[in-house]
C-alpha positions in Angstrom: 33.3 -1.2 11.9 29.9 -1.5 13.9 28.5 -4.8 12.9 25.3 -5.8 14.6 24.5 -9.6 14.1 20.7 -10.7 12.8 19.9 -14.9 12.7 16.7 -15.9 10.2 15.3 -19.5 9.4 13.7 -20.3 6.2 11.3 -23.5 6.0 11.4 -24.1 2.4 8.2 -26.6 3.1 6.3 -22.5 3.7 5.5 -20.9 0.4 6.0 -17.8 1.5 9.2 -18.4 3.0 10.3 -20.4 -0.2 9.4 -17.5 -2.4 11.0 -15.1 -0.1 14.9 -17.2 -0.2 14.1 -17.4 -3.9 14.1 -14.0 -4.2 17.4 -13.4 -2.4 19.5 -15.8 -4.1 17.7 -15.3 -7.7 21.3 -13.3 -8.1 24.2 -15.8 -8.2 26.9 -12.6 -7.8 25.2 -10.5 -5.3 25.9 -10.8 -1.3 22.4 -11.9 0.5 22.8 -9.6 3.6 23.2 -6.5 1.0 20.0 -7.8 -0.9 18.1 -8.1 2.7 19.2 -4.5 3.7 18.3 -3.3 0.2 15.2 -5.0 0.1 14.4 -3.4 3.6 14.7 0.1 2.8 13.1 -0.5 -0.5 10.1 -1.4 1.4 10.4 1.7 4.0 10.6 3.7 1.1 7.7 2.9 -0.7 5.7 2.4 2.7 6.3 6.2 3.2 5.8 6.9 -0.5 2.5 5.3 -0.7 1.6 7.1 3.1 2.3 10.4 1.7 0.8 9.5 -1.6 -2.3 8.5 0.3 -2.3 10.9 2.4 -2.1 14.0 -0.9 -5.0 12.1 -2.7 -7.3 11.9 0.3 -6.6 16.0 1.2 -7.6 16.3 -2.4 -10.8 14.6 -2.3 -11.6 16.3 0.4 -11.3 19.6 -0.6 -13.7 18.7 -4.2 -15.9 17.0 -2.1 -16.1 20.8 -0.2 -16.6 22.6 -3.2 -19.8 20.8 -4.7 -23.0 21.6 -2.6 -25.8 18.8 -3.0 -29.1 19.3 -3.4 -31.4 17.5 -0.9 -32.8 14.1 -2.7 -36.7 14.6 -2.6 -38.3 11.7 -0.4 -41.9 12.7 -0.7 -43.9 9.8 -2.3 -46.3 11.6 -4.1 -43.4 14.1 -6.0 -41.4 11.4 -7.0 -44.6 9.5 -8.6 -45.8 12.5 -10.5 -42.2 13.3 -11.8 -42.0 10.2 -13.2 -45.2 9.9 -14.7 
C-alpha cells in the first residue's frame, strides 16, 4: 500500500475553520480522511462541471448574439424630438 502522509490544524476560535471540522465529523460512523478525500474530489468535480457548464452557456450566447443584427440607435437630436412629439 502507497500511503502518503497529509498534517492539518483546525483553530476552532476561526469560523470557517469551525464550520469546516463540523462538517467532517457531522457523521459519527464515517472515517475523516475518507470524508476529506471525498469531499476533495467532490469539489474537482463540480469545479470542472461548472467550467464546462460555463464554458457551453457562454459558446451559446455567443452564437445568438451572432445571429441578431442591430440596427444603429439614431443620435440625431432633432429626429429623436420629432419622433416623440
Amino acid at each position: 500500500m502507497n500511503l502518503k502522509r497529509f498534517s492539518i490544524r483546525f483553530n476552532l476560535d476561526d469560523p470557517n475553520d469551525l464550520k469546516a471540522w463540523r462538517y467532517l465529523h457531522r457523521k459519527s460512523d464515517h472515517v475523516v480522511s475518507k470524508e476529506i478525500i471525498e469531499t476533495i474530489n467532490k469539489a474537482c468535480e463540480l469545479s470542472d462541471a461548472e467550467r464546462l457548464l460555463r464554458k457551453v452557456v457562454s459558446e451559446e450566447m455567443e452564437k445568438s448574439l451572432k445571429a441578431f443584427s442591430f440596427e444603429p440607435v439614431k443620435t440625431d437630436p432633432e429626429t429623436i424630438e420629432t419622433e416623440t412629439a
